[in-house]
N, C-alpha and C positions, 0 to 999 in steps of 0.2 A: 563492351557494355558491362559487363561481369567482374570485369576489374576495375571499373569504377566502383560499381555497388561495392566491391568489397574494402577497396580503400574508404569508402564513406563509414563501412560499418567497422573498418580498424579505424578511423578514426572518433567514432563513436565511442565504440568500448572503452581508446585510451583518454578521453575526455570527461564519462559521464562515470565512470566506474569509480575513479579516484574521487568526485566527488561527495558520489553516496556516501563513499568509505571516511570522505571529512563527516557528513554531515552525522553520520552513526557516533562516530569520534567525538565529536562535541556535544552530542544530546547523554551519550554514557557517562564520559570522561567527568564531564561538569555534574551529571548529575550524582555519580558515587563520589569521584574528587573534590569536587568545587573547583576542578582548574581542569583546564579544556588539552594541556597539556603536560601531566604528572610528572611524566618518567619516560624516558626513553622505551625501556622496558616495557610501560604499562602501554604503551602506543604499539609497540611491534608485537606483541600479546595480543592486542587486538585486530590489527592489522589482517594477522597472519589467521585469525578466525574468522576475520571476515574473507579472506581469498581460499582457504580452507570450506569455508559454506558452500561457494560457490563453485568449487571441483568436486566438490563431494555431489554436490547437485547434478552438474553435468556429467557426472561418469555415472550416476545410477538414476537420473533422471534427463535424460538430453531430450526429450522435447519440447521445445521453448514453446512451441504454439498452446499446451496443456496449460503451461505455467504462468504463459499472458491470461490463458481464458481463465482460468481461476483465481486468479489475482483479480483481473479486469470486473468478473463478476460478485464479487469481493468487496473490490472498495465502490464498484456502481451502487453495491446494495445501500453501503454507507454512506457515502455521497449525493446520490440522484434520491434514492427512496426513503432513506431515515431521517439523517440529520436533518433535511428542509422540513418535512413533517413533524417530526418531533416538536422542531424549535419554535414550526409557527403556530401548534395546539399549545405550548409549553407558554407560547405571546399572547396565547388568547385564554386560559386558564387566568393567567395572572391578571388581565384586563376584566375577567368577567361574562366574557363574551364566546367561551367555547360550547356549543351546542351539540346534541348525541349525533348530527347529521355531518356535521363536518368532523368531529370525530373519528367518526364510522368511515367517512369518507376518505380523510388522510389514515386509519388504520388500514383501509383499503390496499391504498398504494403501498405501504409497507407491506402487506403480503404479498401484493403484485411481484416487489423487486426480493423477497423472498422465495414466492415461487421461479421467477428468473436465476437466482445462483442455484436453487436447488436440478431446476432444467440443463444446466450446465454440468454437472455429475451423470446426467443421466443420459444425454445424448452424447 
């Protein structure tokens, strides 16, 4: 059973890794170059600090379970608790229709998932 799980998770790494590593590639690349692929050089340059990050990570930082939970509580904040809040005061602002109550109230949950990443440092 152990070597199932770990062939799933080498096949993971070697499937999900290379694509970050496009996806980082083309959001840089295009946005200093205007082309997704410059130079040989400016690819393996980047390449090599995107695989360079992540050894330097795991040799002074190998707890992957820390690194989920601060991430996880991270982007929840901004996903679950802001963005939705934000956008739908930001909908009712512009209609006219934002009142101190629901204000208060989606400011609410934005502390709530404030207080959540902050709980996550602390336990």
């Amino acid at each position: 059973m152990v070597f199932v799980a770990r062939a799933c998770l080498l096949f993971q790494m070697t499937t999900v890794y290379p694509l970050l590593g496009y996806l980082v590639r083309v959001q840089l690349m295009g946005q200093f170059f205007g082309n997704h692929y410059p130079s040989f050089f400016h690819v393996f340059t980047l390449n090599l600090f995107i695989v360079a990050a992540g050894v330097v990570m795991a040799k002074f930082f190998p707890n992957i379970g820390s690194i989920i939970r601060y991430s996880g509580a991270t982007c929840g904040l901004a996903y679950v608790f802001v963005f939705p809040s934000v956008i739908h005061m930001i909908s009712l602002r512009r209609a006219g229709e934002l009142r101190w109550p629901s204000a208060l109230f989606h400011s609410l949950l934005i502390v709530l998932g404030i207080a959540n990443l902050v709980a996550q440092f602390l336990m």
